[in-house]
Each structure stands twice: as C-alpha cells, then as structure tokens.
PyMOL CGO cylinders between C-alpha atoms (Angstrom):
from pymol import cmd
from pymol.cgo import CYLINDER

trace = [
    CYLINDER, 209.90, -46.12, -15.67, 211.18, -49.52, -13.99, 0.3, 1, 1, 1, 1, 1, 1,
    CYLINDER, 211.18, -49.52, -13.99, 211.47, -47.08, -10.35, 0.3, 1, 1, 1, 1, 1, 1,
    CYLINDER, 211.47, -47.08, -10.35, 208.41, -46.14, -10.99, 0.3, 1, 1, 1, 1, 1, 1,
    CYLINDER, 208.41, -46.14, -10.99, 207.37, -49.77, -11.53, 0.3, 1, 1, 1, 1, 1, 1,
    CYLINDER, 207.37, -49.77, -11.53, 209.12, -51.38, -8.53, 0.3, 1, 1, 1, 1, 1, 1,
    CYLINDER, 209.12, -51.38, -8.53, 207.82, -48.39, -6.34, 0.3, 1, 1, 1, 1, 1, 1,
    CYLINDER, 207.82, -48.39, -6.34, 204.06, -48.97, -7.37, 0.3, 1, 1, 1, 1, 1, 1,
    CYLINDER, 204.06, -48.97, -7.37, 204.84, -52.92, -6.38, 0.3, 1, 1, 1, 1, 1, 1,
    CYLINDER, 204.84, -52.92, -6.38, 206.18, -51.68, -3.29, 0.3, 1, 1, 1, 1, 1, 1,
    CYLINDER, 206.18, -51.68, -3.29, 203.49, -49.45, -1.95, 0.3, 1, 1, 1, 1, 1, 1,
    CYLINDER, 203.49, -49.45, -1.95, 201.12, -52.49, -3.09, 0.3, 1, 1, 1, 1, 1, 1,
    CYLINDER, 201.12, -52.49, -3.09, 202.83, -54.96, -0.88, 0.3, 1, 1, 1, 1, 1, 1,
    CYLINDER, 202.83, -54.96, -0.88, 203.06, -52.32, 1.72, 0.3, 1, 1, 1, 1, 1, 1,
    CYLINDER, 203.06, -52.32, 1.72, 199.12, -52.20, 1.79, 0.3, 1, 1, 1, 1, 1, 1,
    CYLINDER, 199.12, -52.20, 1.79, 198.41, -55.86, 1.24, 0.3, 1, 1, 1, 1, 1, 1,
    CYLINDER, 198.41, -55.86, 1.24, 200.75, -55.98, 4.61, 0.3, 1, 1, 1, 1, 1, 1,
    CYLINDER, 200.75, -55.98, 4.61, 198.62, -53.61, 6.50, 0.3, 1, 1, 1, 1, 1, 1,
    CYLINDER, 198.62, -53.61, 6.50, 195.15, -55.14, 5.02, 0.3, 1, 1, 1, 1, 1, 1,
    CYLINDER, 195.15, -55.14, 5.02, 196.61, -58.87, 6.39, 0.3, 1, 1, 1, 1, 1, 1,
    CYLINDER, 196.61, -58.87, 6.39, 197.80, -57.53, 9.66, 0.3, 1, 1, 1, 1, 1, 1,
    CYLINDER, 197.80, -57.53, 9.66, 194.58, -55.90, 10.26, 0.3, 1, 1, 1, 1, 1, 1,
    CYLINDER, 194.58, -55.90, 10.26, 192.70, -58.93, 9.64, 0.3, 1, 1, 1, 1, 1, 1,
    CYLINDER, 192.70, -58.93, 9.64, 195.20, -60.74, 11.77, 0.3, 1, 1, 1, 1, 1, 1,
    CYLINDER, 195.20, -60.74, 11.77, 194.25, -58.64, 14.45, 0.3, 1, 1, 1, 1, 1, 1,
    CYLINDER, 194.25, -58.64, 14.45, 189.96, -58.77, 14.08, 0.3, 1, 1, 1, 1, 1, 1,
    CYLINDER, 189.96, -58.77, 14.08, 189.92, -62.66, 14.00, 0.3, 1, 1, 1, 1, 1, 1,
    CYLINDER, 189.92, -62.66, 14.00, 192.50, -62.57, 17.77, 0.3, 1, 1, 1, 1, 1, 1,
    CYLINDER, 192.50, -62.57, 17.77, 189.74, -60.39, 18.44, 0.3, 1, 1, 1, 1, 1, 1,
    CYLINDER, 189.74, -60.39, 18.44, 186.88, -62.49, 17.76, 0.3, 1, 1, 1, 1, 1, 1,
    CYLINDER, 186.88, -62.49, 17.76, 188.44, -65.66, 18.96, 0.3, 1, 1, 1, 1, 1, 1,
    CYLINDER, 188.44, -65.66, 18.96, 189.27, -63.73, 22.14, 0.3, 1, 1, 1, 1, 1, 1,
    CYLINDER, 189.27, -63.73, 22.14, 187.54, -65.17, 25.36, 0.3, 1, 1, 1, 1, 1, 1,
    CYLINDER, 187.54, -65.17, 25.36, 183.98, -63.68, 25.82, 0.3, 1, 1, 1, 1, 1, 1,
    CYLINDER, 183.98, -63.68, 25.82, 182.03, -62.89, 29.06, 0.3, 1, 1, 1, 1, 1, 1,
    CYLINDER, 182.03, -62.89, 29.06, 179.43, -64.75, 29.42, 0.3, 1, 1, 1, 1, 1, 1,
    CYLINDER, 179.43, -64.75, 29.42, 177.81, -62.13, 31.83, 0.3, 1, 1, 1, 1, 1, 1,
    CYLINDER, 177.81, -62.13, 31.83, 176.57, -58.58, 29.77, 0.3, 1, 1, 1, 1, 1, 1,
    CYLINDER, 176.57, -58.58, 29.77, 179.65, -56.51, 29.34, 0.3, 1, 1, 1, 1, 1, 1,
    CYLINDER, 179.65, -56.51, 29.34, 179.17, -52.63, 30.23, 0.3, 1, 1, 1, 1, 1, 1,
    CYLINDER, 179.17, -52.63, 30.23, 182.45, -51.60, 29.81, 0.3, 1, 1, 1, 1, 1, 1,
    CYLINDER, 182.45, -51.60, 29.81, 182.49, -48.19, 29.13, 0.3, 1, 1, 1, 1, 1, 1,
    CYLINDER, 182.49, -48.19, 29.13, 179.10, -47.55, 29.91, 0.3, 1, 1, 1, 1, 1, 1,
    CYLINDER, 179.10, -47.55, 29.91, 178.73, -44.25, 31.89, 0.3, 1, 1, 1, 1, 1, 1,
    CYLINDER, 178.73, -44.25, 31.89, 174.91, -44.85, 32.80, 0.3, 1, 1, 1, 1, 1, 1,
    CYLINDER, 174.91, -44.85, 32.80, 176.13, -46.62, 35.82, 0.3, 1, 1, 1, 1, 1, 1,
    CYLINDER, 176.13, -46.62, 35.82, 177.79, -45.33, 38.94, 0.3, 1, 1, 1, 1, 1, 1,
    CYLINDER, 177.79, -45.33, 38.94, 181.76, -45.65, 38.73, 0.3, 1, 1, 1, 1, 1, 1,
    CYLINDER, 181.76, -45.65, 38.73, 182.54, -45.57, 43.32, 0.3, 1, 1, 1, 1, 1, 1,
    CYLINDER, 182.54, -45.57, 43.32, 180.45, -45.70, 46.38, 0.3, 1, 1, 1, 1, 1, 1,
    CYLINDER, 180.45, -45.70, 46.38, 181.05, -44.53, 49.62, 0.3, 1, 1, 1, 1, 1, 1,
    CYLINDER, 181.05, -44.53, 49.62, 179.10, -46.62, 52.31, 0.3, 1, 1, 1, 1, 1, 1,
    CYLINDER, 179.10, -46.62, 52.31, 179.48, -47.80, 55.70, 0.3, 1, 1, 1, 1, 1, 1,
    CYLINDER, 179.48, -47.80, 55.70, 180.03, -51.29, 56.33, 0.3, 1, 1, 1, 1, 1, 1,
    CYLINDER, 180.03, -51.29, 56.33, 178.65, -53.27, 59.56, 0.3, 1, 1, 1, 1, 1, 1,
    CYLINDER, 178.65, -53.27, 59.56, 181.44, -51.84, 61.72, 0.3, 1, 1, 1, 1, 1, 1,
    CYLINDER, 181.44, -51.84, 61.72, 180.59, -48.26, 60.74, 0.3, 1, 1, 1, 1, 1, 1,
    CYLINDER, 180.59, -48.26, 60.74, 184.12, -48.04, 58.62, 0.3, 1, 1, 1, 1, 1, 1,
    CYLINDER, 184.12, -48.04, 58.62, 183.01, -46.24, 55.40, 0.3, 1, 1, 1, 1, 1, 1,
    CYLINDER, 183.01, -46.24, 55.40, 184.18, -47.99, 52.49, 0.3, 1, 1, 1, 1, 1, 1,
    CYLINDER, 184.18, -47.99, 52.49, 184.83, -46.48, 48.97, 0.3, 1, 1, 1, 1, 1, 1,
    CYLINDER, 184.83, -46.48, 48.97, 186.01, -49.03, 45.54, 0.3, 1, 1, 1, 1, 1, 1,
    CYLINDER, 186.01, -49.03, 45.54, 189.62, -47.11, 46.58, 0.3, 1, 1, 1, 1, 1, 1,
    CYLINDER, 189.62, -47.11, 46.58, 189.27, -49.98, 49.16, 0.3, 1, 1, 1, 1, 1, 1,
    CYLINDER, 189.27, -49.98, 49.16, 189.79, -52.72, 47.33, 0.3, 1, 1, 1, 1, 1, 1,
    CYLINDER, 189.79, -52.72, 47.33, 192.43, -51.75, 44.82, 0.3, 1, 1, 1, 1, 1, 1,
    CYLINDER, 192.43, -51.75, 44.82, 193.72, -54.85, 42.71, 0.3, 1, 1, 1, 1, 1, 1,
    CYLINDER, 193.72, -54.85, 42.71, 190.33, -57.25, 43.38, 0.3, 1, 1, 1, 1, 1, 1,
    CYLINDER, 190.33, -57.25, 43.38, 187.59, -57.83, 41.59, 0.3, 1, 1, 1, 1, 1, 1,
    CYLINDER, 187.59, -57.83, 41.59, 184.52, -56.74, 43.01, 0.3, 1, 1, 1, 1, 1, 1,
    CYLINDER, 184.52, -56.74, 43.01, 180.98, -57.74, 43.22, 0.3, 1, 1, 1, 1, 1, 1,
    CYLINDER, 180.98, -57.74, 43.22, 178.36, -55.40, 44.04, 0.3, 1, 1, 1, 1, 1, 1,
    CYLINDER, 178.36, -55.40, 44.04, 174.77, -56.78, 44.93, 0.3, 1, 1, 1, 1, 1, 1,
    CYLINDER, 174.77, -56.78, 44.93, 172.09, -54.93, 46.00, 0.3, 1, 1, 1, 1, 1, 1,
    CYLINDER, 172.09, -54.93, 46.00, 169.59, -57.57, 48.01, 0.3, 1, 1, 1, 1, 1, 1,
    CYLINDER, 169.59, -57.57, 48.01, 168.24, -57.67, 51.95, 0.3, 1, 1, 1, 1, 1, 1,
    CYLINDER, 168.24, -57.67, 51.95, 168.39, -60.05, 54.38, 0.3, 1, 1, 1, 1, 1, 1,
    CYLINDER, 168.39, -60.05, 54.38, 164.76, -60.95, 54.30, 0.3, 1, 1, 1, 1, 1, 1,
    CYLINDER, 164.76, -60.95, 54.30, 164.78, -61.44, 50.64, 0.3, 1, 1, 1, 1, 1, 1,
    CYLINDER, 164.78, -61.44, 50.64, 163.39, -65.29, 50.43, 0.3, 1, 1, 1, 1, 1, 1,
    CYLINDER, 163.39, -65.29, 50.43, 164.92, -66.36, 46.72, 0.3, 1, 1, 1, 1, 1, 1,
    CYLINDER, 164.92, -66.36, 46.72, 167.22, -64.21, 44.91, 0.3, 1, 1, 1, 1, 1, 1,
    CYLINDER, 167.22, -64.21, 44.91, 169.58, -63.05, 47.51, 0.3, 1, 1, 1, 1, 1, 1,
    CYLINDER, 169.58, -63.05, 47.51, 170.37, -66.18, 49.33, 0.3, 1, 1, 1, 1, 1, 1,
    CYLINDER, 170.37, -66.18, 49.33, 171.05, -67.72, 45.86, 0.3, 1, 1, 1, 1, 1, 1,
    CYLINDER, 171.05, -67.72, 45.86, 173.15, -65.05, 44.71, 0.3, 1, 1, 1, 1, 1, 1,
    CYLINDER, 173.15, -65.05, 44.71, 175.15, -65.27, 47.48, 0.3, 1, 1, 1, 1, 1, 1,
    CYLINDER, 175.15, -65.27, 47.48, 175.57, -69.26, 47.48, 0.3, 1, 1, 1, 1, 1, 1,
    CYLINDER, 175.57, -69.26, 47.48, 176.56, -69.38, 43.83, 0.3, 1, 1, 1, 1, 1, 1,
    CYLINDER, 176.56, -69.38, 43.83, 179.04, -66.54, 44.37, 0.3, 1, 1, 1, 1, 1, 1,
    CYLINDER, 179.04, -66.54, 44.37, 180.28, -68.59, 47.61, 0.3, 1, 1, 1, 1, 1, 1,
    CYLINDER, 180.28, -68.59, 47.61, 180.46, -72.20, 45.01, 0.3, 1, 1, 1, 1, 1, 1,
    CYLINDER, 180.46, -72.20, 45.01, 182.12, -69.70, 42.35, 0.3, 1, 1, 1, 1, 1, 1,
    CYLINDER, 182.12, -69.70, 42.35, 185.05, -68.76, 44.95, 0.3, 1, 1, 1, 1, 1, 1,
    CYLINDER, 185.05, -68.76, 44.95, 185.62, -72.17, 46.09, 0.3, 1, 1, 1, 1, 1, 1,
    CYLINDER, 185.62, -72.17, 46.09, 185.93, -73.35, 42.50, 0.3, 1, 1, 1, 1, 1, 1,
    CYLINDER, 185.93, -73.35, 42.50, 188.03, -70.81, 41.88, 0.3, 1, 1, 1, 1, 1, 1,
    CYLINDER, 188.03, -70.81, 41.88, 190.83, -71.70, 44.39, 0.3, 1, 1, 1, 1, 1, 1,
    CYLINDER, 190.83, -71.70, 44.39, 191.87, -69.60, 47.35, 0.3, 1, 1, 1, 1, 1, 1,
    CYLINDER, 191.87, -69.60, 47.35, 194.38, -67.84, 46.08, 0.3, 1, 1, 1, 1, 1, 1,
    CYLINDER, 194.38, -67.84, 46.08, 192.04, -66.01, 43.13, 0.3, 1, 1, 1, 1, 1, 1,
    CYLINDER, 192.04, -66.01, 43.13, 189.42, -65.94, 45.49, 0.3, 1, 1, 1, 1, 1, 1,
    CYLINDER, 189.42, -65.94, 45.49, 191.20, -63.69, 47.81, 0.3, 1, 1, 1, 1, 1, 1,
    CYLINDER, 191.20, -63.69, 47.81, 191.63, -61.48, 44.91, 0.3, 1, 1, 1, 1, 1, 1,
    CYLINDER, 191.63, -61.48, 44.91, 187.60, -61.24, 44.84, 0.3, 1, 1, 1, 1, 1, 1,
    CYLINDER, 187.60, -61.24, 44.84, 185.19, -59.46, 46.94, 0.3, 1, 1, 1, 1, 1, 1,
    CYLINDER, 185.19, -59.46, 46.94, 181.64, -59.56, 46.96, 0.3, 1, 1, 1, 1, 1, 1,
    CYLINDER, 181.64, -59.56, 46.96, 179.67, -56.43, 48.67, 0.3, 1, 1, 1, 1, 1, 1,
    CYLINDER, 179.67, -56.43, 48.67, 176.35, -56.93, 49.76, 0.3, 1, 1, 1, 1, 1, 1,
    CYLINDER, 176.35, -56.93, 49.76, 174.34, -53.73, 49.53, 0.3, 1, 1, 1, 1, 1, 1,
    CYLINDER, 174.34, -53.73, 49.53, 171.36, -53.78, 51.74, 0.3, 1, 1, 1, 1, 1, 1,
    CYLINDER, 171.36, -53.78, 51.74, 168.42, -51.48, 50.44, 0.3, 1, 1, 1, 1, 1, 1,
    CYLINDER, 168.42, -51.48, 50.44, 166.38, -52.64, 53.34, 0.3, 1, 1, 1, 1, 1, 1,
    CYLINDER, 166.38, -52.64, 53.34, 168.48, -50.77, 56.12, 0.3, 1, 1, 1, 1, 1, 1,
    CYLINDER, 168.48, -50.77, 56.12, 164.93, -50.43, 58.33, 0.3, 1, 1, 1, 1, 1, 1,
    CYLINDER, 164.93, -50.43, 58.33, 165.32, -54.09, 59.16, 0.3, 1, 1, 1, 1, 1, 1,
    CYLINDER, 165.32, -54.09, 59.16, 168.71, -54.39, 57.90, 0.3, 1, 1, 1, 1, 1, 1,
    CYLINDER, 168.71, -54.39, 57.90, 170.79, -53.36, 61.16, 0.3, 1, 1, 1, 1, 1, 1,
    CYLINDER, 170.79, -53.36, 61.16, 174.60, -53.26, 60.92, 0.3, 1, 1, 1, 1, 1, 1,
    CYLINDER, 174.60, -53.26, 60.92, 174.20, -56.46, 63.59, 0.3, 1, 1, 1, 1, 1, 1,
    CYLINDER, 174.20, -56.46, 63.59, 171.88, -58.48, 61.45, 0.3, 1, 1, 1, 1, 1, 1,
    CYLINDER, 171.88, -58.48, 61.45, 173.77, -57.41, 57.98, 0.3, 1, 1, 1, 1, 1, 1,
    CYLINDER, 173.77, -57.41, 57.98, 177.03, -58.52, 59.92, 0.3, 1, 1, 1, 1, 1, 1,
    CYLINDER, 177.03, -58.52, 59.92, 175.95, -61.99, 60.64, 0.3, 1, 1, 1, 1, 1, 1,
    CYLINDER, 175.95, -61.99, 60.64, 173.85, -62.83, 57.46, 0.3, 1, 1, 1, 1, 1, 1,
    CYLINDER, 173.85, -62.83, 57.46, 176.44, -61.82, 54.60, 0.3, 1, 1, 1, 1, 1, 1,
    CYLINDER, 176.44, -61.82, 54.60, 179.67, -63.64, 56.39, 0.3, 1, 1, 1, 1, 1, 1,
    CYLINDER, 179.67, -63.64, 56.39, 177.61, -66.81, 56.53, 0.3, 1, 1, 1, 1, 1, 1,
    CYLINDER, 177.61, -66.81, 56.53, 177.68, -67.24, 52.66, 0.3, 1, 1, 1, 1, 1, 1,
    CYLINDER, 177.68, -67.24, 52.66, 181.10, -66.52, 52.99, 0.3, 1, 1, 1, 1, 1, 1,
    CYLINDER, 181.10, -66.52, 52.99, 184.01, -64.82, 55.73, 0.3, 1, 1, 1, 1, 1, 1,
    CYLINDER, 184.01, -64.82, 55.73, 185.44, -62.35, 53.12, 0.3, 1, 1, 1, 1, 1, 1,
    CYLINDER, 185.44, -62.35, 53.12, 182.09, -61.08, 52.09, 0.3, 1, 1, 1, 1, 1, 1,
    CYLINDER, 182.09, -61.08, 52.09, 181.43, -57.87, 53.65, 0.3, 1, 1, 1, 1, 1, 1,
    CYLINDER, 181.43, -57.87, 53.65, 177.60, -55.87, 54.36, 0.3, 1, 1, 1, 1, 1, 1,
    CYLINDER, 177.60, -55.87, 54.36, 177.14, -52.58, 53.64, 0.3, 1, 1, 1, 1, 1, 1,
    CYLINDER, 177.14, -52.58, 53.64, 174.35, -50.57, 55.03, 0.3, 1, 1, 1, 1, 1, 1,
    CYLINDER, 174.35, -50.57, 55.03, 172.79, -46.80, 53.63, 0.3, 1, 1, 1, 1, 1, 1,
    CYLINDER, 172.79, -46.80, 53.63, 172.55, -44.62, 57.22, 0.3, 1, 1, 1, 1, 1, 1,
    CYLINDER, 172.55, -44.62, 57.22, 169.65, -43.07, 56.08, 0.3, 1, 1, 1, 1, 1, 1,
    CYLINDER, 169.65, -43.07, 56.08, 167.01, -42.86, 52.67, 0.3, 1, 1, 1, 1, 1, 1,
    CYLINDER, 167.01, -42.86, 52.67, 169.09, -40.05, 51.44, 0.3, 1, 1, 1, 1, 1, 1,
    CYLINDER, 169.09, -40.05, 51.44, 172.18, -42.45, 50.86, 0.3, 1, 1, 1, 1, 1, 1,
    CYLINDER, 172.18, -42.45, 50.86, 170.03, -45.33, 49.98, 0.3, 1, 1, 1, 1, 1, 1,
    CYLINDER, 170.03, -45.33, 49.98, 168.62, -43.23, 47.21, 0.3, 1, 1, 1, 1, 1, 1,
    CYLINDER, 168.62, -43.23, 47.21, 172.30, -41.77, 46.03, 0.3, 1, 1, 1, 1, 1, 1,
    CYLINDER, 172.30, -41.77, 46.03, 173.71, -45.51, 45.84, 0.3, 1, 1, 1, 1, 1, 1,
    CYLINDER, 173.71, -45.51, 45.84, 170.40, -46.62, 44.04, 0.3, 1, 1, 1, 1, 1, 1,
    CYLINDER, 170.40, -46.62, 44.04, 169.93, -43.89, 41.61, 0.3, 1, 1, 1, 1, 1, 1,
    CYLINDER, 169.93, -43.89, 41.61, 173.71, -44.31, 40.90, 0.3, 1, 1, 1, 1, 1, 1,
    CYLINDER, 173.71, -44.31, 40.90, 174.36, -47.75, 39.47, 0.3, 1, 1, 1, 1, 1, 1,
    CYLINDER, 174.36, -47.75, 39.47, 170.36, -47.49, 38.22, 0.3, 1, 1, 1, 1, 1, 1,
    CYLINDER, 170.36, -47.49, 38.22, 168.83, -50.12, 40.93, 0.3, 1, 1, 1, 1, 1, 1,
    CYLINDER, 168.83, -50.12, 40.93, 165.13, -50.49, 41.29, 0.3, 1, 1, 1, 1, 1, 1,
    CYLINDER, 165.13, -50.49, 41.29, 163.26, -51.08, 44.97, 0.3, 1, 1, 1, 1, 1, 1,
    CYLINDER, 163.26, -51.08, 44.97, 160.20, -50.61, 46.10, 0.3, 1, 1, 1, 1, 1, 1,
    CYLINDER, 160.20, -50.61, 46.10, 158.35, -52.03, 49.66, 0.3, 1, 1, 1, 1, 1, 1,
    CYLINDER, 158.35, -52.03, 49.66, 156.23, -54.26, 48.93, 0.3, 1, 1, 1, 1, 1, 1,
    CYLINDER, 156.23, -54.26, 48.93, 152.90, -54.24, 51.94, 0.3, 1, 1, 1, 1, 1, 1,
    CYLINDER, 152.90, -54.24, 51.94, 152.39, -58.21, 53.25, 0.3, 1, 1, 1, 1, 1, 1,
    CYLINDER, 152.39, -58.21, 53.25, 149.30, -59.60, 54.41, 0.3, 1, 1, 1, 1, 1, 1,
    CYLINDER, 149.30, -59.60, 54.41, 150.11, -59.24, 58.01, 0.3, 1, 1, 1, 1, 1, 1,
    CYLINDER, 150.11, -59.24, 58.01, 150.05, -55.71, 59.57, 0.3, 1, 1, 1, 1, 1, 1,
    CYLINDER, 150.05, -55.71, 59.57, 153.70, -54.12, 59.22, 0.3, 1, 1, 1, 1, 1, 1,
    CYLINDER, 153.70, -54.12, 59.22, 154.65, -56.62, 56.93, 0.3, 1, 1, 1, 1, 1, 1,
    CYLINDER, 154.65, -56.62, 56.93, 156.55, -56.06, 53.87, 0.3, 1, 1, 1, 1, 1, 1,
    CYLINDER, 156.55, -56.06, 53.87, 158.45, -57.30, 51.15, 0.3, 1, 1, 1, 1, 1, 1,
    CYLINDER, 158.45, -57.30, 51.15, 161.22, -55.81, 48.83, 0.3, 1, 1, 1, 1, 1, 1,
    CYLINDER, 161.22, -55.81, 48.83, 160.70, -55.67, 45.08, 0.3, 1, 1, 1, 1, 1, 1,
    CYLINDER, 160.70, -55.67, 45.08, 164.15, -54.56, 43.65, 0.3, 1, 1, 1, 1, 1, 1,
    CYLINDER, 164.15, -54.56, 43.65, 166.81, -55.19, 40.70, 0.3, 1, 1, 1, 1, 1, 1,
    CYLINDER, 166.81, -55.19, 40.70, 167.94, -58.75, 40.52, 0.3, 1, 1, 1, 1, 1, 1,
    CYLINDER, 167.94, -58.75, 40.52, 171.30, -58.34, 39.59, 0.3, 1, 1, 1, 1, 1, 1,
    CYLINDER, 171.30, -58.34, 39.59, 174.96, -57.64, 40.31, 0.3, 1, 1, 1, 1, 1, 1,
    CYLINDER, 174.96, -57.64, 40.31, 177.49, -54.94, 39.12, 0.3, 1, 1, 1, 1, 1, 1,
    CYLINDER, 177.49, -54.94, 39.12, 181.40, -56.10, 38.70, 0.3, 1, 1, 1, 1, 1, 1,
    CYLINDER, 181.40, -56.10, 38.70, 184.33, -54.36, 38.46, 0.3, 1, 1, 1, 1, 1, 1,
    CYLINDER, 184.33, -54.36, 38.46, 187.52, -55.14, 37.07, 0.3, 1, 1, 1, 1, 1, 1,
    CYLINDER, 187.52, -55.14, 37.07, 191.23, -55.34, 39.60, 0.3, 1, 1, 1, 1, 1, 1,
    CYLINDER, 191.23, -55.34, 39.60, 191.79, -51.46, 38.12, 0.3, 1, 1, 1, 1, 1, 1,
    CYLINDER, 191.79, -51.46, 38.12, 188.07, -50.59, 39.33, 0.3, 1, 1, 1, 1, 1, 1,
    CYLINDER, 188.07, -50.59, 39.33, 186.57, -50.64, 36.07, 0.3, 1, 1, 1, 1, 1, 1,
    CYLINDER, 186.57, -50.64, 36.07, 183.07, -51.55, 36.10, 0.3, 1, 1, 1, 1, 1, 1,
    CYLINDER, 183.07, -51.55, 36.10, 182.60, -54.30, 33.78, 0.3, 1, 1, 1, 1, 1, 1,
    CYLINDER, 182.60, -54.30, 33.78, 180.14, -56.56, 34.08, 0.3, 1, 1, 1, 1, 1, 1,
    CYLINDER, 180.14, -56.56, 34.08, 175.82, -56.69, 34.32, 0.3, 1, 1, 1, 1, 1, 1,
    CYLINDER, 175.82, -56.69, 34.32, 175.11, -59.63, 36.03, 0.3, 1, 1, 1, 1, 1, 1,
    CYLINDER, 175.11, -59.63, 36.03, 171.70, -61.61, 36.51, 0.3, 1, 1, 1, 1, 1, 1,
    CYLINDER, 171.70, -61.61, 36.51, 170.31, -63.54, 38.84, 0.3, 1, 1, 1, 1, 1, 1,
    CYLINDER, 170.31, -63.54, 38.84, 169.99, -67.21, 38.59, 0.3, 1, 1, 1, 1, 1, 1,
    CYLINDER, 169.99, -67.21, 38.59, 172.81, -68.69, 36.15, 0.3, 1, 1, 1, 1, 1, 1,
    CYLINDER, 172.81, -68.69, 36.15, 174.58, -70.61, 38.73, 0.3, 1, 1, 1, 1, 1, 1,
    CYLINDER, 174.58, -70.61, 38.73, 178.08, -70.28, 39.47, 0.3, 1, 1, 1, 1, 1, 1,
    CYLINDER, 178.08, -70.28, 39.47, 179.66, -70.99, 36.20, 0.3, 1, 1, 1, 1, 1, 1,
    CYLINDER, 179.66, -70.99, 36.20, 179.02, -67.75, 34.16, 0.3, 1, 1, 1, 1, 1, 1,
    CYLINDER, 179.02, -67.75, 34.16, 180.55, -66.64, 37.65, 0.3, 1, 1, 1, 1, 1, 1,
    CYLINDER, 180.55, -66.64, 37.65, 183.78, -68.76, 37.62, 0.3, 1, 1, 1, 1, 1, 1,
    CYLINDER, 183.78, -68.76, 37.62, 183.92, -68.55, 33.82, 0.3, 1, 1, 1, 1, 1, 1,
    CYLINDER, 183.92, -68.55, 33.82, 183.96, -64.45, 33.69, 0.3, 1, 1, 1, 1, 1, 1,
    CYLINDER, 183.96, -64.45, 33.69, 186.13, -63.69, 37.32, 0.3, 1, 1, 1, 1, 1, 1,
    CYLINDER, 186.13, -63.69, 37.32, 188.56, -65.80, 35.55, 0.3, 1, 1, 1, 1, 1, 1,
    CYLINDER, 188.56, -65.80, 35.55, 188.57, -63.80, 32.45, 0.3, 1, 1, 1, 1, 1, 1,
    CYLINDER, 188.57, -63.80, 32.45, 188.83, -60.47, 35.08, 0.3, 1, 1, 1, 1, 1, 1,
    CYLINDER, 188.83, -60.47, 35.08, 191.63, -61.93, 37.05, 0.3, 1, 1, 1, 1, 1, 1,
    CYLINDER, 191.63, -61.93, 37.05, 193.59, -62.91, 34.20, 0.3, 1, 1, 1, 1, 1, 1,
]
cmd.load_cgo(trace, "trace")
C-alpha cells in the first residue's frame, strides 16, 4: 500500500513536471521576437523559386543566393510612388543594418513592365538605389504571367491621357525569404525602413 502510495506521488510529480515545462516553453514562445511584417511561413499559396533573367541575360533561380535573405519586389521603372520608395527604404534599411549583414541581403527587383522595362534601363535604375540590388526582367508575357500567377501578384496597364501612354496598377508589396530559402515574410508598402531593419534582423539571426 505505501508503493502504491509513493508511486501515485511519483507519477503526480512526473506530470506536474511535464505541465510546468510545457508552460515554460509557450511563454519563450510568446516572449519570442515577432515580425513586424505578416509572417507566411508555411504558406503554400505563394510561389517557393523563380527562374528569371537578370539585366545581363544570366538566368537566376533562389538556388542563387543560398545563405541571404532575399527580397522580392515586383514594381517598374516608371512607377512614380511605390517603387522608388520601396527601394529607398530597403537601401536606408541596409545601411542601418551594417555592411557586413547587408551583404547577407539581396533585394530583386521584378519588373512586370518588361515593354518599357529593357534589360539596359532595368540595369541602371535598380543599382542606383543600391550596387548589390539586382533587375530582373520576364522575356516575354508568358514568363511574366508564370512569375505573377506564382507568388499571387496583381498588374494591370493602366491607358494615360496621352496617346500610348500608360500606367501600371499592380501589388504593392514584397515577398522575403529566409538564408535557407524559406519564404517568410508579406511585406507592404510604405512602413519605412524600420519594420525592414527590425524583421532582416530577426531573419539573419
């Protein structure tokens, strides 16, 4: 009877041990640093590579940039608000962040305007945010569409008031992935480079 005593008192302790460590383990969770960008880990809606030719012609695949972060924006050249800012809060973001994590960052720039976008005009405009940023540019409508319909990006031309004028309506936002290639992060347009610096510090580690 006292056995079975001491073994009831045993397995109780044994449980109260598991119950603690398990609640040990939910509040590291919650006190855990939190993106402040959406976080789509896991989420299989979006596309997980890309294989697109840069302003050289060299196609380039996420294989490329093994052990970086990488930001993936979809924009054009002749985009008057939302591209140009992107792509000056994600140059402030890389300065802040030092050069040595910054050169474990790249941002892509994925035109979805390639009929004005040429590989010469892609090549000057994205290196002038930044020299490690890097243009890539759809050869035709049939790999514009793939990229698009892959990592779920709106675009549509928009006419202008002058005769062969146009505009671009398209997603405002940028994709991230992780040093292992994991796409991690939704990001919107306009927060300024903090949620930037704050979250590719969380990826980098």
């Amino acid at each position: 009877m006292l056995r079975s005593w001491f073994g009831r008192r045993a397995r109780q302790g044994w449980m109260l041990g598991c119950a603690f460590a398990a609640a040990m383990l939910l509040a590291a969770c919650d006190n855990a640093p939190k993106f402040q960008n959406l976080d789509i880990t896991g989420n299989t809606q979006f596309g997980s590579d890309f294989s697109l030719p840069d302003t050289a012609g060299k196609m380039r695949t996420l294989g490329d940039f093994k052990g970086k972060a990488v930001v993936m924006f979809f924009g054009y050249t002749h985009c008057p608000d939302v591209c140009p800012t992107t792509m000056a809060e994600l140059s402030e973001a890389l300065k802040q962040l030092g050069p040595d994590a910054a050169k474990r960052v790249q941002v892509l720039f994925v035109t979805i305007d390639p009929e004005r976008d040429t590989a010469a005009l892609l090549g000057q405009y994205v290196p002038a945010f930044d020299p490690s940023f890097i243009g890539l540019r759809p050869t035709d409508e049939a790999q514009l569409k793939k990229v698009t319909k892959d990592f779920r990006v709106y675009y549509a031309k928009v006419p202008g008031k002058a005769p062969g004028s146009y505009t671009m309506d398209h997603t405002a936002a940028s994709y991230v992935f992780d040093t292992n290639g994991k796409l991690r992060l939704f990001v919107r347009d306009g927060q300024g480079p903090g949620p930037w610096l704050h979250d590719l510090k969380l990826l980098l580690g």
